[in-house]
SEMARZA-160594 format. One record per residue (C-alpha): residue in one letter; residue number from 1; x, y, z; chain. Coordinates in Angstrom, 1 decimal, decimal comma, always signed. Layout:
# SEMARZA-160594
[a NUM [X Y Z] A]
...
//
This chain:
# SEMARZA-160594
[x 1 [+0,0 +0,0 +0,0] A]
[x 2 [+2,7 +2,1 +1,0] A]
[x 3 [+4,7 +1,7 -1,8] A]
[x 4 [+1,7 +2,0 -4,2] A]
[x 5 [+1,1 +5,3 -3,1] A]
[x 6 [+4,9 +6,5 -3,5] A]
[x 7 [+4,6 +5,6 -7,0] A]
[x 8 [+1,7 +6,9 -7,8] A]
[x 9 [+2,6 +10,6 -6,4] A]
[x 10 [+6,0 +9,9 -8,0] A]
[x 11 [+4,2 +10,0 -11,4] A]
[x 12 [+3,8 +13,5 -12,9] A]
[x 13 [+0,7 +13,2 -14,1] A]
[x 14 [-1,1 +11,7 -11,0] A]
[x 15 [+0,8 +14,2 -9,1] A]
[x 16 [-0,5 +17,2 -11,0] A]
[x 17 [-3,9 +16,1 -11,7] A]
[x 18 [-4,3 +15,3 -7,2] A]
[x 19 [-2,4 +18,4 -6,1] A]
[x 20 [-4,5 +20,9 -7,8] A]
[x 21 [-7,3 +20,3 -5,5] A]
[x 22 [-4,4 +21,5 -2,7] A]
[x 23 [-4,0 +24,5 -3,8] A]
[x 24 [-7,2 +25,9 -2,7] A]
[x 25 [-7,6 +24,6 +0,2] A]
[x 26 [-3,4 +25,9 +1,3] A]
[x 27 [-4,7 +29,2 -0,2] A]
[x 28 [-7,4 +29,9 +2,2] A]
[x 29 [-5,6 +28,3 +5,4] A]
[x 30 [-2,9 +30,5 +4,3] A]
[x 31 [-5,3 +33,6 +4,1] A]
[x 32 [-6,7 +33,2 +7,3] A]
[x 33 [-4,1 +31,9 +10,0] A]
[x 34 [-1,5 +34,8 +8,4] A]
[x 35 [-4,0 +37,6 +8,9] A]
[x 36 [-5,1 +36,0 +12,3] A]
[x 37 [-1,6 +36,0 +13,4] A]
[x 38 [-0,4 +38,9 +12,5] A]
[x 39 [-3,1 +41,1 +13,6] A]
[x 40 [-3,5 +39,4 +17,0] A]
[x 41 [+0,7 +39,2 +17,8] A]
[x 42 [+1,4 +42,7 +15,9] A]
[x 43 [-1,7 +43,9 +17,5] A]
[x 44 [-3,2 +42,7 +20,5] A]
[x 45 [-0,8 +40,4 +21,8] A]
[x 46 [+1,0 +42,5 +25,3] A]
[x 47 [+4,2 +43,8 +25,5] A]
[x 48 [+7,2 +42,1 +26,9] A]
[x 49 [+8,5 +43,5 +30,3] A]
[x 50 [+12,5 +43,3 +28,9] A]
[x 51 [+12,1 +43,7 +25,1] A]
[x 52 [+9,0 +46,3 +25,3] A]
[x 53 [+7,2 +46,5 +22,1] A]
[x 54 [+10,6 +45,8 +20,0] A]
[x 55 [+9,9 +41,4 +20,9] A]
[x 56 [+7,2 +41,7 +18,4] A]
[x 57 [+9,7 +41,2 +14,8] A]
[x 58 [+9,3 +37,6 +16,4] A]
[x 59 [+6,0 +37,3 +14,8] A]
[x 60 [+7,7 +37,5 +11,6] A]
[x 61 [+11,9 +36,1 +12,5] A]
[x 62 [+10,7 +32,8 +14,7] A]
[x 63 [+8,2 +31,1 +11,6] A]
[x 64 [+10,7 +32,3 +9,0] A]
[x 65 [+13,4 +30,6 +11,0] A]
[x 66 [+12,2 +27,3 +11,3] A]
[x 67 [+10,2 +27,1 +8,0] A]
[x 68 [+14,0 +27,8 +6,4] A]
[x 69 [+15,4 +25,0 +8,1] A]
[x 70 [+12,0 +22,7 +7,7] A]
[x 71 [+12,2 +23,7 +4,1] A]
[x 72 [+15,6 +22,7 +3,4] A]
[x 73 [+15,4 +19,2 +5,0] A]
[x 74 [+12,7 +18,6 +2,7] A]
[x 75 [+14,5 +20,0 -0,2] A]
[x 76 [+16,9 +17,3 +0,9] A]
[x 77 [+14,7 +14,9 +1,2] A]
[x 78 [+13,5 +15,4 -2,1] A]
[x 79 [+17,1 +15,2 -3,5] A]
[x 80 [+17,4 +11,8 -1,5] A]
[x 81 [+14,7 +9,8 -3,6] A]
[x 82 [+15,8 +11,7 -6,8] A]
[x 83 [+19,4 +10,1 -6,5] A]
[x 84 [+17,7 +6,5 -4,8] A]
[x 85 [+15,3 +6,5 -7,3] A]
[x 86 [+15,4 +9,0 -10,2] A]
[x 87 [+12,2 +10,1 -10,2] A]
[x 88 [+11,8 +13,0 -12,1] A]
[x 89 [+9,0 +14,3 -9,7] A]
[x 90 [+12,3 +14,2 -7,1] A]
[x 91 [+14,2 +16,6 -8,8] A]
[x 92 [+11,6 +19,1 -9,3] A]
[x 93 [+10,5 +18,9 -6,4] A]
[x 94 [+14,2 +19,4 -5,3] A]
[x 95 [+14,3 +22,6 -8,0] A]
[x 96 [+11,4 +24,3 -6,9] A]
[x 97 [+12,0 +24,3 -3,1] A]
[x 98 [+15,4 +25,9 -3,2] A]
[x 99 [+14,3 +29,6 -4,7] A]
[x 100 [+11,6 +29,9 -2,1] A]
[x 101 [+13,8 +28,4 +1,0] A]
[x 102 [+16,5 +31,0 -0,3] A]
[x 103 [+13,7 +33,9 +0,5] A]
[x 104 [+13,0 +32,3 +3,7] A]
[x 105 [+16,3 +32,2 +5,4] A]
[x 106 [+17,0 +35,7 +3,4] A]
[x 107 [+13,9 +36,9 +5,4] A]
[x 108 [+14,8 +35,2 +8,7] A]
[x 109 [+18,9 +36,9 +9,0] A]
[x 110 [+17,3 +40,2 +7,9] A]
[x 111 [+14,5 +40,3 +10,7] A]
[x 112 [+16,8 +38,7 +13,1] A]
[x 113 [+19,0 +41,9 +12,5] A]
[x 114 [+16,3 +44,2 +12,8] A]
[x 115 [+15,9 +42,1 +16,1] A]
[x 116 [+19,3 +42,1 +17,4] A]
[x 117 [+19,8 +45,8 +16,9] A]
[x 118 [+18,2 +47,0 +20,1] A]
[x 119 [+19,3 +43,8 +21,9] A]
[x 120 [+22,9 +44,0 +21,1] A]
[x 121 [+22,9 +46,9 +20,1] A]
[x 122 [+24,5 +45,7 +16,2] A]
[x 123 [+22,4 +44,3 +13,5] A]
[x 124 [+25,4 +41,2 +13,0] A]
[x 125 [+28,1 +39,8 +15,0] A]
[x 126 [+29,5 +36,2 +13,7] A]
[x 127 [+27,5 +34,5 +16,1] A]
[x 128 [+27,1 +30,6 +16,0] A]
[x 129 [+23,3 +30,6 +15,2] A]
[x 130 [+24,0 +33,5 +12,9] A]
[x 131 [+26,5 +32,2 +10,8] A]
[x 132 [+25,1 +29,0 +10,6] A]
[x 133 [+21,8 +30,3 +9,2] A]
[x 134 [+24,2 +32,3 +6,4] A]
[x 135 [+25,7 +29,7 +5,4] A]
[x 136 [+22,1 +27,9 +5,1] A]
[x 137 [+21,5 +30,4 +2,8] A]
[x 138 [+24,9 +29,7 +1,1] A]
[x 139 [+24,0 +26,2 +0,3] A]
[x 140 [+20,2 +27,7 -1,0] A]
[x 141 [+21,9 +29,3 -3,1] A]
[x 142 [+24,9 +26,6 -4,3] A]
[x 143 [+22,1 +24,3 -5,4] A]
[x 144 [+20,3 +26,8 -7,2] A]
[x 145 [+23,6 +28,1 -9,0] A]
[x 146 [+24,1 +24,1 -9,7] A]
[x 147 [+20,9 +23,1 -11,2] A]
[x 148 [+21,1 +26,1 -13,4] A]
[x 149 [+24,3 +26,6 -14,7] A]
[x 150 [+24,5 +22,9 -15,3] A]
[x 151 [+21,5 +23,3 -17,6] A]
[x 152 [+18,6 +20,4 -17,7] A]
[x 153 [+20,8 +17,2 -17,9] A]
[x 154 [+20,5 +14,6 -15,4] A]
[x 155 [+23,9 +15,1 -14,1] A]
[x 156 [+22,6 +18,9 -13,1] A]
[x 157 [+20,1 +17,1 -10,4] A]
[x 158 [+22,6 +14,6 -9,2] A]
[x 159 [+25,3 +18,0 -8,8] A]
[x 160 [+22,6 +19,5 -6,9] A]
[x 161 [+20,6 +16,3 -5,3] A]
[x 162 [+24,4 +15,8 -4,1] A]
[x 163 [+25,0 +19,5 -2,4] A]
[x 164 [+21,5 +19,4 -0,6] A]
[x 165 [+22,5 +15,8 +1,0] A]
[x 166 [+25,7 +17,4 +2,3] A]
[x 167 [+24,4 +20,3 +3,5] A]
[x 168 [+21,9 +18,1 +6,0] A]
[x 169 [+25,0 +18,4 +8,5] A]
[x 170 [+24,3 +22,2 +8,9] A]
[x 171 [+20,6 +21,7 +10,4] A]
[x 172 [+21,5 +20,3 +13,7] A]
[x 173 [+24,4 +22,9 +14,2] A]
[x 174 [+21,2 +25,2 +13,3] A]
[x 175 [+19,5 +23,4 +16,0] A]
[x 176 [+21,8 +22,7 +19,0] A]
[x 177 [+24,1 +26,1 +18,4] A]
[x 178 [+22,9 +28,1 +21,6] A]
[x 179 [+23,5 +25,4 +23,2] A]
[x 180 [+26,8 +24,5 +22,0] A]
[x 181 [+28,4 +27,3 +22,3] A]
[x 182 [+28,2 +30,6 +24,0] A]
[x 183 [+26,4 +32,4 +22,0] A]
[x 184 [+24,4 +36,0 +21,9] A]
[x 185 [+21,5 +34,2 +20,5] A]
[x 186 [+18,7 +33,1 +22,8] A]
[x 187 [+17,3 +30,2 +23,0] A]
[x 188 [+14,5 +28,8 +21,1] A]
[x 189 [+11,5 +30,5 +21,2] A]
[x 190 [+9,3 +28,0 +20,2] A]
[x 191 [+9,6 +24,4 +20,5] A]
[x 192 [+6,6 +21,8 +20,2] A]
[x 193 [+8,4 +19,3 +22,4] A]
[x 194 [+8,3 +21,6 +25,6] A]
[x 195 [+6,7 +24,3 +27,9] A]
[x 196 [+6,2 +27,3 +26,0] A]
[x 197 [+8,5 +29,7 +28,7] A]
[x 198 [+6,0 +32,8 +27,2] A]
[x 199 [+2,5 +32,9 +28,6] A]
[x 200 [+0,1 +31,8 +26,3] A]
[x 201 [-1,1 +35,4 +25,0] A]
[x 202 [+2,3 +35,7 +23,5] A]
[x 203 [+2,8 +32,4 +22,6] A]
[x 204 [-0,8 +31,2 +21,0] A]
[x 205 [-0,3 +33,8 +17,6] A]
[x 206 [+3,1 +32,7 +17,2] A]
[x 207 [+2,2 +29,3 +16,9] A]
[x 208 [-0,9 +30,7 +14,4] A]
[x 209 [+1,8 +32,4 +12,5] A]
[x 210 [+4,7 +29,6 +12,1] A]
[x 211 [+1,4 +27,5 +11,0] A]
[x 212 [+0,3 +29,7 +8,7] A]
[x 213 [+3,6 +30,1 +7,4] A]
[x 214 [+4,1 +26,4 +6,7] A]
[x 215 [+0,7 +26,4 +4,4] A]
[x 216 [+2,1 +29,8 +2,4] A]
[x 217 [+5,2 +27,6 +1,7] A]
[x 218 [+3,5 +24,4 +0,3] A]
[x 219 [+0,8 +26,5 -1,5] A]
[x 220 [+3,6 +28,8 -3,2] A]
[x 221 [+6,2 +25,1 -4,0] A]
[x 222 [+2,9 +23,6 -5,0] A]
[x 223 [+2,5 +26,2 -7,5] A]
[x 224 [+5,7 +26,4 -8,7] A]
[x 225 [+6,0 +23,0 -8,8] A]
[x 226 [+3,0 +22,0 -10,7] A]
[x 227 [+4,5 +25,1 -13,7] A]
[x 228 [+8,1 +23,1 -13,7] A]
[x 229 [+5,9 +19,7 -14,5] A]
[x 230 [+3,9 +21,5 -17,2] A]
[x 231 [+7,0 +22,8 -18,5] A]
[x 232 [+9,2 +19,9 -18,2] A]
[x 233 [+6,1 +17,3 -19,5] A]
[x 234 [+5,3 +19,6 -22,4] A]
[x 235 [+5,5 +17,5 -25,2] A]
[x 236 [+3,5 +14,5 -23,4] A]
[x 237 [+0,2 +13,5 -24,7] A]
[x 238 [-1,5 +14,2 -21,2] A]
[x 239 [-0,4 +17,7 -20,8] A]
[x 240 [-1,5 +18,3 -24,1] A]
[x 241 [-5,2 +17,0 -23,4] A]
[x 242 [-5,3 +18,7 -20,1] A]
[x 243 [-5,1 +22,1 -21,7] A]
[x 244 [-7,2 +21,5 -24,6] A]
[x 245 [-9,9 +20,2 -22,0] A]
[x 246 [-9,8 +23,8 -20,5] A]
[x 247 [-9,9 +25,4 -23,6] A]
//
């Protein structure tokens, strides 16, 4: 059953034809829980004795945070069963995560400057958590340069599929930096396996938001991802009917 239902995602065509009915439903989950939480932690949600008003960038810097690592382990992932098992479904899948986990962690150092400003009063220092998320970024960015100055060949994917494997070792310094090291950065801020150390007025949009984030990301990489099969599947007879049925 299992493996009847890996290869029939795995297919292009089953895969496009089942994730379109996704895409509305991420849409609206999207609309609602990012409006939701951003109104009620921007908002309504009460200042923090220390940090004053100046806490609340973590509405925006904690879910970018962790959707940039959760994106990249799945980018990996992907790039796991494209080099296992060549499926071309893999590699774009692989393809189309990178650009938007790129804007992530982008989004995550820049709001944790704008954070760290008034806290330490500079918006870098070469902190472990810090330069560990840059050089997230970094490896982003190495498997889009890959897969795109290699052109379309398979030996682009496996370059890539290759890069994004390797890079896995940089998630649990990610992780377990703050506590590694001595480090500027606080702890996490968020965690699903423990207490929340906020009270829950603080901590109930937050966990709206990082939500809401992860149903932004797969309705933006289900989008994308569902153009690259189109694009890549061109010339098959099934695309061809698809688009003639909604003409």
């Amino acid at each position: 059953m299992v493996w009847r239902w890996f290869h029939e995602w795995g297919s292009p065509r089953f895969f496009y034809a089942r994730s379109g009915r996704l895409i509305p439903i991420f849409a609206a989950l999207t609309l609602c829980l990012l409006s939701i939480g951003l109104v009620w932690g921007l908002l309504y949600a009460p200042a923090d004795y220390q940090q004053g008003h100046s806490y609340r960038i973590m509405y925006v810097h904690v879910p970018a945070a962790i959707l940039a690592q959760s994106s990249y382990a799945m980018m990996a992932m992907a790039a796991v069963v494209s080099l296992i098992w060549r499926l071309k479904i893999a590699d774009a899948a692989m393809q189309t995560a990178a650009p938007i986990g790129a804007w992530v962690t982008a989004l995550a150092l820049v709001t944790g400057a704008l954070w760290g400003k008034p806290m330490w009063g500079t918006y870098w220092v070469w902190d472990a958590r810090l330069t560990s998320t840059l050089i997230l970024l970094f490896l982003f960015a190495g498997v889009l340069a890959i897969r795109q100055a290699s052109g379309p060949g398979q030996s682009a994917g496996r370059a890539a599929a290759v890069l994004a494997v390797v890079g896995l070792i940089n998630l649990p310094i990610i992780k377990f930096s703050v506590d590694w090291w001595f480090t500027l950065h606080q702890p996490s801020s968020f965690s699903i396996t423990e207490k929340p150390a906020m009270p829950i007025e603080m901590w109930a949009p937050l966990l709206v938001m990082v939500i809401g984030t992860y149903s932004w990301f797969f309705l933006v990489w289900l989008m994308r991802l569902r153009l690259e099969i189109v694009r890549r599947e061109a010339k098959a007879d099934w695309v061809q009917r698809s688009f003639q049925d909604e003409l």
